[in-house]
DRENVO-460410 format. One record per atom (N, C-alpha, C, O): residue number from 1; residue in one letter; atom name; x, z, y. Coordinates in nm, 2 decimals. Layout:
   nr  rest  atom    east      up   north
  NUM     a    CA       X       Z       Y
...
***
This chain:
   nr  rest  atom    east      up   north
    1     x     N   15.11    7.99    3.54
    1     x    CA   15.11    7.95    3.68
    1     x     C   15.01    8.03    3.75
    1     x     O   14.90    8.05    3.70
    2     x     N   15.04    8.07    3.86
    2     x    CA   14.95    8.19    3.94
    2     x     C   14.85    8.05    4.02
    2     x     O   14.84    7.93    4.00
    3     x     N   14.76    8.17    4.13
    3     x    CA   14.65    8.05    4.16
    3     x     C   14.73    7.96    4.31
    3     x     O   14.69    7.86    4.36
    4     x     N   14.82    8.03    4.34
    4     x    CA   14.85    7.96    4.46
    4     x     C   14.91    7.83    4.44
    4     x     O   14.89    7.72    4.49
    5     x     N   15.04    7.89    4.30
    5     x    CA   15.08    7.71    4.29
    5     x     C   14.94    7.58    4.27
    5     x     O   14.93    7.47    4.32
    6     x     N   14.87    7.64    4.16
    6     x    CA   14.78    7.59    4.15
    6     x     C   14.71    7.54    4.28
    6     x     O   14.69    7.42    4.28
    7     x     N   14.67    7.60    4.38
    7     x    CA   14.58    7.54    4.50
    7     x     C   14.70    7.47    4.54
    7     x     O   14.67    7.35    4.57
    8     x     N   14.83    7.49    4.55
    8     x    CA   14.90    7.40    4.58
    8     x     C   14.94    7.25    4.53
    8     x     O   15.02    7.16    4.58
    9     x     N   14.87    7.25    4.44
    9     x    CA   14.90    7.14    4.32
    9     x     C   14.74    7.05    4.35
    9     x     O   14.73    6.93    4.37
   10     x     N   14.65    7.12    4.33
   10     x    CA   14.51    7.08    4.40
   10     x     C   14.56    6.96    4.54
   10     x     O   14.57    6.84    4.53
   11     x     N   14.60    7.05    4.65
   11     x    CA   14.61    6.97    4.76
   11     x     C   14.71    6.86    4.74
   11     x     O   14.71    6.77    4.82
   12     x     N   14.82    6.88    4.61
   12     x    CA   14.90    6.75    4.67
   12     x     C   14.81    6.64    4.53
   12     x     O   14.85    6.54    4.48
   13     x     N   14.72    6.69    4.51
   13     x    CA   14.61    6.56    4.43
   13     x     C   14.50    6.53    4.52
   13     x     O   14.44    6.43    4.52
   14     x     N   14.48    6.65    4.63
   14     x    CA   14.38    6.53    4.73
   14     x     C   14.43    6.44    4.77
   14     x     O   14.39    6.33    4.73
   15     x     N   14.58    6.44    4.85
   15     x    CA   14.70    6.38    4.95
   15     x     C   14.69    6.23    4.80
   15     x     O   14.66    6.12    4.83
   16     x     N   14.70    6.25    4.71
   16     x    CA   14.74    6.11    4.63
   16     x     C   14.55    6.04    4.63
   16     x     O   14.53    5.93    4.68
   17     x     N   14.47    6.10    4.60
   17     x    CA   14.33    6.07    4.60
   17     x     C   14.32    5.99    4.77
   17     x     O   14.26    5.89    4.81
   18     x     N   14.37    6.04    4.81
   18     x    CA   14.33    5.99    5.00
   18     x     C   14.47    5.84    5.00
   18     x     O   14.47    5.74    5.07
   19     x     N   14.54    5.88    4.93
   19     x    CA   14.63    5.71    4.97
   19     x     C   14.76    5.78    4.99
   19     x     O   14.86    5.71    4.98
   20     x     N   14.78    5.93    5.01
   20     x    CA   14.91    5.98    5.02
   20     x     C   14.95    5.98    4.96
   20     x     O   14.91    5.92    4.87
   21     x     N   15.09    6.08    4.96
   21     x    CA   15.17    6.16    4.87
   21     x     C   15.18    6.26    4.87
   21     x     O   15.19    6.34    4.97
   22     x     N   15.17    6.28    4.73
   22     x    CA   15.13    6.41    4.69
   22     x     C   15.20    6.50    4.65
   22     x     O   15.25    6.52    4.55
   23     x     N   15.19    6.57    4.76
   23     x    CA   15.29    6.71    4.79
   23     x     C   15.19    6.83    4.86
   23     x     O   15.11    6.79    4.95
   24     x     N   15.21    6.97    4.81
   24     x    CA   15.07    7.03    4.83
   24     x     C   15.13    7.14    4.88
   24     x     O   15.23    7.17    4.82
   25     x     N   15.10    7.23    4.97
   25     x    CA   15.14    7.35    5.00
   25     x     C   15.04    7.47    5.01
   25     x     O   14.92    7.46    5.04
   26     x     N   15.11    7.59    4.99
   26     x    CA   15.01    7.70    5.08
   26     x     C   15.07    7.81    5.14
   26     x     O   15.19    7.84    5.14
   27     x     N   15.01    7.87    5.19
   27     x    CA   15.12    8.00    5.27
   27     x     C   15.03    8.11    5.26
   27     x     O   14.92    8.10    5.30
   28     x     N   15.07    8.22    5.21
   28     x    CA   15.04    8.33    5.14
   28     x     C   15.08    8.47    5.21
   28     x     O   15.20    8.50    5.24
   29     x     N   14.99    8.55    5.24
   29     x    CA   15.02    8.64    5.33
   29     x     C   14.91    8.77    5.23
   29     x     O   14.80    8.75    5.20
   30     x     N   14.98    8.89    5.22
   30     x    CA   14.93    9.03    5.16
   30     x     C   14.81    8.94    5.05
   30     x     O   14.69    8.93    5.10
   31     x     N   14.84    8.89    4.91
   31     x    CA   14.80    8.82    4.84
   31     x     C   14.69    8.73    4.89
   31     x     O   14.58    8.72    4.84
   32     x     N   14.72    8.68    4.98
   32     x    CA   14.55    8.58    5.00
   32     x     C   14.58    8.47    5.07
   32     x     O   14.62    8.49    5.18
   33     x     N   14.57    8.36    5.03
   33     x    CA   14.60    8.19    5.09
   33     x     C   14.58    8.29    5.20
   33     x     O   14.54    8.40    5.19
   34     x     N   14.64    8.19    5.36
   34     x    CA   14.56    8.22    5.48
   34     x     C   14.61    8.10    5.51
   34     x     O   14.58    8.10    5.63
   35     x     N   14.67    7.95    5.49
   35     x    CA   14.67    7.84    5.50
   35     x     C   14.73    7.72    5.40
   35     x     O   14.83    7.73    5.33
   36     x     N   14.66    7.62    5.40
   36     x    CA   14.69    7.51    5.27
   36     x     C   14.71    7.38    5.35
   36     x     O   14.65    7.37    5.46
   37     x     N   14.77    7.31    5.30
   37     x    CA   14.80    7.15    5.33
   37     x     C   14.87    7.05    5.27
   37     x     O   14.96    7.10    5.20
   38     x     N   14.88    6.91    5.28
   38     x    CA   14.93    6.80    5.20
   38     x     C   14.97    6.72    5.29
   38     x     O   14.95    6.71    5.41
   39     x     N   15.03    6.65    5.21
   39     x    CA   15.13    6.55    5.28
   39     x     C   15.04    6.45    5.38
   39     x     O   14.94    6.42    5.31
   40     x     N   15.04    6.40    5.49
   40     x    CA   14.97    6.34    5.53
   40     x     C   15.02    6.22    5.66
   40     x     O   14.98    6.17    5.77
   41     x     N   15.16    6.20    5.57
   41     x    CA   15.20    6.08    5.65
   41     x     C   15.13    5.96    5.64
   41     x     O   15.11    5.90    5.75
   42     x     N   15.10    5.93    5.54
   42     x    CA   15.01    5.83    5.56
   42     x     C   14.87    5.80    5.63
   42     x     O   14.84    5.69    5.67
   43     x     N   14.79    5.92    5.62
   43     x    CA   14.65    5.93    5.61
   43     x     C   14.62    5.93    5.75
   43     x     O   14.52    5.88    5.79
   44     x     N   14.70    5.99    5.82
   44     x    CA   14.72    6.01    5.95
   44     x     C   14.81    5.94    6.05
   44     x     O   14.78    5.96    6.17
   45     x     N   14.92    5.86    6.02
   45     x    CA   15.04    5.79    6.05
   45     x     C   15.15    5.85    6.14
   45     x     O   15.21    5.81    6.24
   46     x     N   15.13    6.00    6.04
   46     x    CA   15.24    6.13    6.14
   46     x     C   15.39    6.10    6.05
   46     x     O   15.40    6.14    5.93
   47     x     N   15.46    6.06    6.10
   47     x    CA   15.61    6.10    6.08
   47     x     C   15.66    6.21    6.01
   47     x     O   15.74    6.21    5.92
   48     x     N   15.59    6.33    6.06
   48     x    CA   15.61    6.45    6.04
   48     x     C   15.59    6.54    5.98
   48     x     O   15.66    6.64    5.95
   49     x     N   15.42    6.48    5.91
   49     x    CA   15.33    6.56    5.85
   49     x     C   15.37    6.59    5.76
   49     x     O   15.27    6.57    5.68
   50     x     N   15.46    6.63    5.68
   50     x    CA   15.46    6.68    5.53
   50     x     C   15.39    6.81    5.48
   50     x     O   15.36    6.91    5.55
   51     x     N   15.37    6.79    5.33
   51     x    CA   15.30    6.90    5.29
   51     x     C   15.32    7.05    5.33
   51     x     O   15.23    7.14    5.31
   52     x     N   15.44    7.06    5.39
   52     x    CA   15.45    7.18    5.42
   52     x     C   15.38    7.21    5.63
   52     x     O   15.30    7.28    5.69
   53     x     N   15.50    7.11    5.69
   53     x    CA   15.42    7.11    5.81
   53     x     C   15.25    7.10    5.81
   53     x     O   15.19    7.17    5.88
   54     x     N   15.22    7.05    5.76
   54     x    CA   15.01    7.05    5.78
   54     x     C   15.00    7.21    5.75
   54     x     O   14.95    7.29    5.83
   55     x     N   15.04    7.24    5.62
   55     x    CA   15.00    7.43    5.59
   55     x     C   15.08    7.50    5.75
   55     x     O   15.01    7.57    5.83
   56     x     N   15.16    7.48    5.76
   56     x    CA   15.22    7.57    5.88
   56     x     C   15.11    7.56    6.00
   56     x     O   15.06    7.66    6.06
   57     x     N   15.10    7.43    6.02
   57     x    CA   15.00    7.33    6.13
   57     x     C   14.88    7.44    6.14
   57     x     O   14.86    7.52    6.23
   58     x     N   14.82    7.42    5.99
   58     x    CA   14.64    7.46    5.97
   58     x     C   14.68    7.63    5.98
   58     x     O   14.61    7.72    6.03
   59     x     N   14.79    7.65    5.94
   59     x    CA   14.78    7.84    5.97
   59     x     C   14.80    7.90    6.10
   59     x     O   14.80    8.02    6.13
   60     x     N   14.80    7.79    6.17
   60     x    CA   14.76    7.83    6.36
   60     x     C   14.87    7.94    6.38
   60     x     O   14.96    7.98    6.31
   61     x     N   14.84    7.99    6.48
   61     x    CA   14.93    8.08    6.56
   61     x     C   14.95    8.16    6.49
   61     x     O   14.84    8.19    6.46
   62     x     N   15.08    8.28    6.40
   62     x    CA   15.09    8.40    6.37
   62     x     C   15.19    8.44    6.46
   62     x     O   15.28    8.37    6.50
   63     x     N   15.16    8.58    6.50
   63     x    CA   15.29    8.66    6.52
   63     x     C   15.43    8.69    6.46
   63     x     O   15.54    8.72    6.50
   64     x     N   15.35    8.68    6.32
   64     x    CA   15.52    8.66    6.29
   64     x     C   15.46    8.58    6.12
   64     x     O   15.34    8.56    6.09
   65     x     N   15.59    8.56    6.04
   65     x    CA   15.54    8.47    5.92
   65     x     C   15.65    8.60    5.82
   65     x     O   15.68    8.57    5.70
   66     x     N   15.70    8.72    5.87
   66     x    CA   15.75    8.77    5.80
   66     x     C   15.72    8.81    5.66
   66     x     O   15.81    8.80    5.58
   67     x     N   15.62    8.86    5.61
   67     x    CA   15.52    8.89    5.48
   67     x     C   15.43    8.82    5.44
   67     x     O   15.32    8.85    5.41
   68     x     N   15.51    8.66    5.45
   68     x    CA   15.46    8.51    5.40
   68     x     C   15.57    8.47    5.29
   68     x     O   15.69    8.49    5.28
   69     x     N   15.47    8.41    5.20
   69     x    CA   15.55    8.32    5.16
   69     x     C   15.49    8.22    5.12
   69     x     O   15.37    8.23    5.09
   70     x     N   15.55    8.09    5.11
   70     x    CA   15.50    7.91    5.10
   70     x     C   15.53    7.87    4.97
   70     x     O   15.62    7.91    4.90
   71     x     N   15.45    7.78    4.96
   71     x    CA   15.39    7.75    4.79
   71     x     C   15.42    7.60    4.81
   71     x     O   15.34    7.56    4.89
   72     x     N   15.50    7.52    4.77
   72     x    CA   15.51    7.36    4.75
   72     x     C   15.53    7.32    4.65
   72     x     O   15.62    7.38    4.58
   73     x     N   15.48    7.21    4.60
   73     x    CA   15.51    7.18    4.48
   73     x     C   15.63    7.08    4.47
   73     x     O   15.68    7.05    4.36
   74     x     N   15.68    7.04    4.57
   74     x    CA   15.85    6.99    4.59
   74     x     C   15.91    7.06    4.68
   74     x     O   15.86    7.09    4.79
   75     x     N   16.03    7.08    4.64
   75     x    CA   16.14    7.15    4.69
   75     x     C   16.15    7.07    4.87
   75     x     O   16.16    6.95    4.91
   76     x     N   16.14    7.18    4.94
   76     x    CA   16.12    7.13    5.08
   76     x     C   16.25    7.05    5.14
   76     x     O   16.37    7.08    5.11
   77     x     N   16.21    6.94    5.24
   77     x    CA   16.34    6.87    5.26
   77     x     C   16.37    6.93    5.39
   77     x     O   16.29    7.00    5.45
   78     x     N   16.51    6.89    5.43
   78     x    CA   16.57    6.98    5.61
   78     x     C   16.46    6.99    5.69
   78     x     O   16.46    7.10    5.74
   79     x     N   16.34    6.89    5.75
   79     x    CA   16.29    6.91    5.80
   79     x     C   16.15    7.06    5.80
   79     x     O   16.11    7.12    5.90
   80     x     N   16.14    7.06    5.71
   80     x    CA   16.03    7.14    5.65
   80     x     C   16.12    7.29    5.61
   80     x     O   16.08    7.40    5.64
   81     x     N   16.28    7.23    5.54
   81     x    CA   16.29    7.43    5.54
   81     x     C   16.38    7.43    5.67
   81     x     O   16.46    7.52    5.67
   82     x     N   16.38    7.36    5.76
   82     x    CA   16.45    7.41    5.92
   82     x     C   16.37    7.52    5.99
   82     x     O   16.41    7.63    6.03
   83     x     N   16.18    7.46    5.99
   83     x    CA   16.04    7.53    6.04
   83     x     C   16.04    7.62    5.96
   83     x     O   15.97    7.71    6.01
   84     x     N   16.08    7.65    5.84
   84     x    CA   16.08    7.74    5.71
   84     x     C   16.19    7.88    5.74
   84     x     O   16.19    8.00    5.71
   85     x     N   16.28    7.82    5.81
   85     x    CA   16.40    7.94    5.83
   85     x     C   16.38    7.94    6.02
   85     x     O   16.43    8.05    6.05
   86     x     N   16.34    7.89    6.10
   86     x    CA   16.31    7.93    6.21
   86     x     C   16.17    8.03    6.24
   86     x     O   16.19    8.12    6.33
   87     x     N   16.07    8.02    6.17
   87     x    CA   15.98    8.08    6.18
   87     x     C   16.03    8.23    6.04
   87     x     O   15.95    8.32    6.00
   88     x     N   16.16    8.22    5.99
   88     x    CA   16.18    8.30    5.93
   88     x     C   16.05    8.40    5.77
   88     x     O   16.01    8.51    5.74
   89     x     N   16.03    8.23    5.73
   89     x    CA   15.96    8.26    5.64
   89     x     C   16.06    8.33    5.48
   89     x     O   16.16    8.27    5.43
   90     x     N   16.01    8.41    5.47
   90     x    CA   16.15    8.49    5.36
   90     x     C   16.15    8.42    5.26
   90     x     O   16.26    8.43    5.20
   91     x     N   16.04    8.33    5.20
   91     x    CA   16.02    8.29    5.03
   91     x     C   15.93    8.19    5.04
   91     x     O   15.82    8.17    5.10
   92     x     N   16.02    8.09    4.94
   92     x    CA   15.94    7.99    4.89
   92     x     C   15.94    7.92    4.75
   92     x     O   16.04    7.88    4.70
   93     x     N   15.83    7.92    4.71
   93     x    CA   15.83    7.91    4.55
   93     x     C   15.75    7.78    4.58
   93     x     O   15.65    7.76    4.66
   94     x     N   15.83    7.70    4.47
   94     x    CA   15.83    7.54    4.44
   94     x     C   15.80    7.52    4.27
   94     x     O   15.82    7.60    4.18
   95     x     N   15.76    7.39    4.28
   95     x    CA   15.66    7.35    4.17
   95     x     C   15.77    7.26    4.07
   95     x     O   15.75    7.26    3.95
   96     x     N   15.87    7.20    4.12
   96     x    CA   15.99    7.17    4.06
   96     x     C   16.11    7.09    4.20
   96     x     O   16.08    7.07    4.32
   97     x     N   16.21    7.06    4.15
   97     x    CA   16.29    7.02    4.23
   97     x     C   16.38    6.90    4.16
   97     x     O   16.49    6.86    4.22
   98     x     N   16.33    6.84    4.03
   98     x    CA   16.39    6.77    3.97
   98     x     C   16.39    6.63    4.01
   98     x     O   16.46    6.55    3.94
   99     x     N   16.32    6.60    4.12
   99     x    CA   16.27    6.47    4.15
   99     x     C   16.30    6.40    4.32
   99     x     O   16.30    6.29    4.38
  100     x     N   16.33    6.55    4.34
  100     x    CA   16.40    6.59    4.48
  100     x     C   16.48    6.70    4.56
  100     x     O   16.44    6.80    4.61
  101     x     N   16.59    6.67    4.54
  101     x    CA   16.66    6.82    4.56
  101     x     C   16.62    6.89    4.67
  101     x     O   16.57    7.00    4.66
  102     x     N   16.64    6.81    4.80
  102     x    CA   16.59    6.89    4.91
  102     x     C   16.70    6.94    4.96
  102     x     O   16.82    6.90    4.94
  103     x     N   16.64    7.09    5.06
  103     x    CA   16.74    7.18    5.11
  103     x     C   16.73    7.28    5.08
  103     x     O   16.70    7.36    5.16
  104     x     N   16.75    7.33    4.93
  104     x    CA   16.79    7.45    4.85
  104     x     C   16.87    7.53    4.95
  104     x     O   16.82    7.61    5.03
  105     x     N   16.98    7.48    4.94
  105     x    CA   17.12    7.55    4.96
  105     x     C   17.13    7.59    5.11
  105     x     O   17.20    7.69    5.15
  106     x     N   17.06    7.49    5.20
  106     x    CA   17.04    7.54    5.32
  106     x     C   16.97    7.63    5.35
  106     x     O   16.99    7.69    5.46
  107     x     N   16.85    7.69    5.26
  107     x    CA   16.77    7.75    5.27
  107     x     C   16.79    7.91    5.23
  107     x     O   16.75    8.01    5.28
  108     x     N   16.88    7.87    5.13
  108     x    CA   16.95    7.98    5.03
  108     x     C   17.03    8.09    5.14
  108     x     O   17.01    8.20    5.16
  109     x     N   17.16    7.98    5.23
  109     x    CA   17.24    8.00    5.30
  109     x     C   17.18    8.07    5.45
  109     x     O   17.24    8.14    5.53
  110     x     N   17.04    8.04    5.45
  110     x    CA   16.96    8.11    5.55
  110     x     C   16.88    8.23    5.50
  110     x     O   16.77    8.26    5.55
  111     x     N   16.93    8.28    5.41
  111     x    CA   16.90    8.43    5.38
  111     x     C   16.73    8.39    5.30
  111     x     O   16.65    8.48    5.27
  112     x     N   16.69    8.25    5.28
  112     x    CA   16.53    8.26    5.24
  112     x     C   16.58    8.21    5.09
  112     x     O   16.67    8.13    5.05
  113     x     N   16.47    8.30    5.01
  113     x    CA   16.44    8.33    4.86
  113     x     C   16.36    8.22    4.81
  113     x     O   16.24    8.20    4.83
  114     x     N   16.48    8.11    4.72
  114     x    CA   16.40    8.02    4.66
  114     x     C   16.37    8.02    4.51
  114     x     O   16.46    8.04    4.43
  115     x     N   16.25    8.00    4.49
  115     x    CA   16.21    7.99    4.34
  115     x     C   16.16    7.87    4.28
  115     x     O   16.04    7.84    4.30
  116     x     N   16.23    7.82    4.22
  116     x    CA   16.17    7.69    4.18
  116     x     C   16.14    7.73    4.02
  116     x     O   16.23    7.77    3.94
  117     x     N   16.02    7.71    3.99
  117     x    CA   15.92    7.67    3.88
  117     x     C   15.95    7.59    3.74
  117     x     O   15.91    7.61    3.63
  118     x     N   16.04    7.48    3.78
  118     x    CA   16.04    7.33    3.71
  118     x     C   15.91    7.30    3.63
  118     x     O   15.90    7.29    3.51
  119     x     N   15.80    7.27    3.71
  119     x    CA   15.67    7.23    3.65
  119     x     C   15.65    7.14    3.59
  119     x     O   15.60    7.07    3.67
  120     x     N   15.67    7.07    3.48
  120     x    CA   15.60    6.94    3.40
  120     x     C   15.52    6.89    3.50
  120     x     O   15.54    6.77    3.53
  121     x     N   15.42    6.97    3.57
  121     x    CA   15.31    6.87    3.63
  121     x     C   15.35    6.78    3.71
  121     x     O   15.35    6.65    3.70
  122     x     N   15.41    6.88    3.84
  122     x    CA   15.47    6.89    3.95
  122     x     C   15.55    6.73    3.91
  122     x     O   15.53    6.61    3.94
  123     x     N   15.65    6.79    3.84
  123     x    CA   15.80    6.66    3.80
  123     x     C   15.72    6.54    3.77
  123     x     O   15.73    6.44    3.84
  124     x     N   15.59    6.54    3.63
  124     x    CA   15.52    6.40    3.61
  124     x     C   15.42    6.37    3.75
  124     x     O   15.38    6.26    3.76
  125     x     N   15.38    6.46    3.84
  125     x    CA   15.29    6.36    3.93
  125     x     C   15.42    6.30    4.07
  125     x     O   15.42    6.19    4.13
  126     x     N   15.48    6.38    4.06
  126     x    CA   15.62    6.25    4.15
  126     x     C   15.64    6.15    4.10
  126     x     O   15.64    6.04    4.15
  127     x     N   15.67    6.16    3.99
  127     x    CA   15.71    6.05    3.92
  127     x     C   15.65    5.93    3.87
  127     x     O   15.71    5.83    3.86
  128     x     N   15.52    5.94    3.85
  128     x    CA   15.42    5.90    3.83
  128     x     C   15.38    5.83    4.02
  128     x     O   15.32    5.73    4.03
  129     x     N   15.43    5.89    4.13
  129     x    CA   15.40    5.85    4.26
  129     x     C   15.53    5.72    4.27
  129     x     O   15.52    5.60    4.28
  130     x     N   15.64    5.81    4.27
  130     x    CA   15.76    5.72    4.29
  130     x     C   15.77    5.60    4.22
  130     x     O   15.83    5.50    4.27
  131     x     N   15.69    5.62    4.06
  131     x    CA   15.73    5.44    4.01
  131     x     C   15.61    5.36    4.09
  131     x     O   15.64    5.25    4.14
  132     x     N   15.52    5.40    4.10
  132     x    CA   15.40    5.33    4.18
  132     x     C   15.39    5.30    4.31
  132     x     O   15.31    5.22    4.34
  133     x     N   15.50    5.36    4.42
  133     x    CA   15.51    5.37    4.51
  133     x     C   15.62    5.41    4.60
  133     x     O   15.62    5.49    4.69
  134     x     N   15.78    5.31    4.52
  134     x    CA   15.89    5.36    4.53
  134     x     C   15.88    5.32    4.70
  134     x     O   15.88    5.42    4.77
  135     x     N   15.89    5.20    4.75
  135     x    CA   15.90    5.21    4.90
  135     x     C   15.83    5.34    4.99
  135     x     O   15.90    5.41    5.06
  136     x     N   15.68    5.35    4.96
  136     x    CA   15.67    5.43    5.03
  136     x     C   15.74    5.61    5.00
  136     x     O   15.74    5.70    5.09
  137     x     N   15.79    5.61    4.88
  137     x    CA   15.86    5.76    4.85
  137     x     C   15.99    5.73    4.94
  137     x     O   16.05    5.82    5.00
  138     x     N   16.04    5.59    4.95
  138     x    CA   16.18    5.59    5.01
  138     x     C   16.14    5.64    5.19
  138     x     O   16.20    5.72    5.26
  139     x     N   16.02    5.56    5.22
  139     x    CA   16.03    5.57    5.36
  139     x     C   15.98    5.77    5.37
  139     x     O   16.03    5.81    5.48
  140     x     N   15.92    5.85    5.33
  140     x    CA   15.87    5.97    5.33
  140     x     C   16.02    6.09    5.34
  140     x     O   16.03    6.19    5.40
  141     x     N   16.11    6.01    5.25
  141     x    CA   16.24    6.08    5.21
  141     x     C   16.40    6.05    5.31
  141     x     O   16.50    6.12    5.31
  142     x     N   16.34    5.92    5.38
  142     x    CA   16.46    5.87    5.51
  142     x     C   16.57    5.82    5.40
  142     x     O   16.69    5.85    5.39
  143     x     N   16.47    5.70    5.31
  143     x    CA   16.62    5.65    5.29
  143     x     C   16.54    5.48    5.27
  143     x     O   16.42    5.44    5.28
  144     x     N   16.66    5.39    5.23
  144     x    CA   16.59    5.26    5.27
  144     x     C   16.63    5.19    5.13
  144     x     O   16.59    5.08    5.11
***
């Protein structure tokens, strides 16, 4: 495992340490983090915040996100690879997707390069969130 997934895996264990869920991202530009973030619907009571929007959020203004790529340790859902394929991020490598499918195929179908991992970690710390905290994984995921 390279260091990004890894910092990416770090942040989605602050996000569970702080009361979230833990989902961790980072965004990677000419080898060097230039932004990281975690799920922070809870912490903050954003709708929105998922692990991927807070990294997009904290990487502030770029001119372009072309020779980026984003580090999550779950397969990003519509919301997250919509901002993912409008800002025309080319690649994103995920920590597994067994626990959540997400929008692969949408993402795929928008010309961005996905790599999913299948992490042990990744799969046991969802899982380990979801039996402990199935309501709140249902309400994060839009389902009831």
């Amino acid at each position: 495992m390279d260091e990004f997934m890894r910092e990416a895996i770090a942040m989605a264990k602050k996000s569970r340490k702080e009361g979230g869920i833990p989902i961790g991202s980072v965004l990677v530009k000419d080898g060097k983090i230039v932004a990281k973030g975690h799920n922070k619907r809870v912490q903050e009571n954003n709708q929105i915040l998922h692990g991927e929007m807070d990294c997009l959020t904290n990487a502030g203004r770029m001119a372009s996100f072309k020779d980026t790529v984003i580090y999550s340790t779950l397969m990003p859902c519509y919301m997250c690879a919509g901002t993912i394929v409008q800002f025309k991020i080319p690649k994103v490598i995920v920590g597994e997707s067994e626990t959540f499918e997400g929008a692969r195929e949408f993402m795929l179908a928008h010309g961005v390069e996905v790599v999913d991992l299948g992490l042990q970690e990744c799969v046991d710390m969802m899982n380990d969130f979801i039996q402990e905290k199935p309501a709140l994984w249902n309400e994060d995921i839009g389902e009831e």
